[in-house]
C-alpha positions in Angstrom: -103.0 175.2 136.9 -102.1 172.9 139.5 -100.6 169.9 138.8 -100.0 166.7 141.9 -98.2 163.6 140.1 -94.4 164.1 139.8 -94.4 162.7 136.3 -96.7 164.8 135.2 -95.1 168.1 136.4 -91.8 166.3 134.4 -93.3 166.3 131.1 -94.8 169.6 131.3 -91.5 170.9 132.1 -90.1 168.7 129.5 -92.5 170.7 126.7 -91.7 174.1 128.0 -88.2 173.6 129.1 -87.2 174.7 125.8 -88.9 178.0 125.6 -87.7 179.2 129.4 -84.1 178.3 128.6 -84.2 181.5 126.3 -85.6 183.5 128.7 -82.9 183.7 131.5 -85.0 184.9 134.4 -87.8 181.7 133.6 -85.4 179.2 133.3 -85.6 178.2 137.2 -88.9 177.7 136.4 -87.9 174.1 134.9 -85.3 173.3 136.8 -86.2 170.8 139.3 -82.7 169.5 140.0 -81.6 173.0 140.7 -85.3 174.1 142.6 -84.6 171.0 145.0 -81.2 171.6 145.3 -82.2 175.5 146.7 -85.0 174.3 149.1 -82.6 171.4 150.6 -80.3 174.1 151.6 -83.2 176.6 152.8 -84.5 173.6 154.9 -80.9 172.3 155.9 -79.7 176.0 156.9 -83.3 176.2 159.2 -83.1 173.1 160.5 -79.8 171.2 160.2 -77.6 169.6 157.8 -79.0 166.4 159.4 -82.4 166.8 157.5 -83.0 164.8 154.4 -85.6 165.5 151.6 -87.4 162.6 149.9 -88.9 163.2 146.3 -92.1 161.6 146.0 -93.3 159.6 143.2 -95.9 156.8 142.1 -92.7 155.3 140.2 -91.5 154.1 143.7 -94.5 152.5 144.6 -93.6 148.1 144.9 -96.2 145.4 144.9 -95.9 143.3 148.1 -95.0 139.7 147.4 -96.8 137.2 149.0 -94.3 136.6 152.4 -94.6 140.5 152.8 -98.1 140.1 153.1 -98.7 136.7 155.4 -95.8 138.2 157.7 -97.6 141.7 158.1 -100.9 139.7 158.5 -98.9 137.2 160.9 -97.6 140.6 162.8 -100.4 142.3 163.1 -102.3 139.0 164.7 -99.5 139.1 167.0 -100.6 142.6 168.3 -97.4 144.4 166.9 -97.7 147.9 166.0 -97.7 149.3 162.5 -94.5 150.9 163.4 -92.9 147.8 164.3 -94.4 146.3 161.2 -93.6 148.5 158.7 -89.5 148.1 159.9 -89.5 144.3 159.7 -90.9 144.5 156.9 -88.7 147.0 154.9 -91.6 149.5 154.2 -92.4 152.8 155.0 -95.4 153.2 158.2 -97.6 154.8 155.8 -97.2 152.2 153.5 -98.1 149.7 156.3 -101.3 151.7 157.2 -102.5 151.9 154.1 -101.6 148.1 153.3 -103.1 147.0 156.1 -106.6 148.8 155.7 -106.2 146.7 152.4 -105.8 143.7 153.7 -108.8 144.3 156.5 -111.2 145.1 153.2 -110.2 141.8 152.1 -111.2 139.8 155.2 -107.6 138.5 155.7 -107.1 140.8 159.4 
């Protein structure tokens, strides 16, 4: 099975939660506090304490208000890059990217 959307991964764990909690070696199977917890410190012993992990998830995702998008359009006609753009504007370069294929789609860049 193979599942790619965080809340969907939650609620199955949700469902079966119960049923591994009885069966002591399963129940890190539904632990994603603890699972996240363990790879943080795998990661952080490899590479440094200084590493930080960021859960992804749809949840997170914000609409872009109408100044976000006239001062990424207003940057971008500037010639500033996507990096530049993405940290005046508070968002992540990805986010940017993506935002700004968007907004060429749309005839606005």
């Amino acid at each position: 099975m193979k599942i790619n959307k965080e809340k969907d991964v939650r609620h199955l764990l949700n469902i079966i939660a119960p049923y591994t909690q009885e069966i002591p070696s399963m129940k890190y199977k539904t632990s994603i506090e603890e699972n996240i917890r363990l790879k943080m410190e795998e990661i952080q012993s490899k590479y440094g304490k200084d590493v930080t992990i960021v859960i992804s998830s749809s949840n997170r995702k914000r609409a872009y208000s109408a100044l976000e998008i006239n001062r990424i359009i207003e940057l971008k006609k500037a010639g500033i890059t996507d990096q530049a753009t993405a940290d005046e504007v508070g968002r992540t370069y990805w986010a940017i990217v993506y935002k700004i294929s968007e907004l060429r789609k749309q005839d606005l860049l």
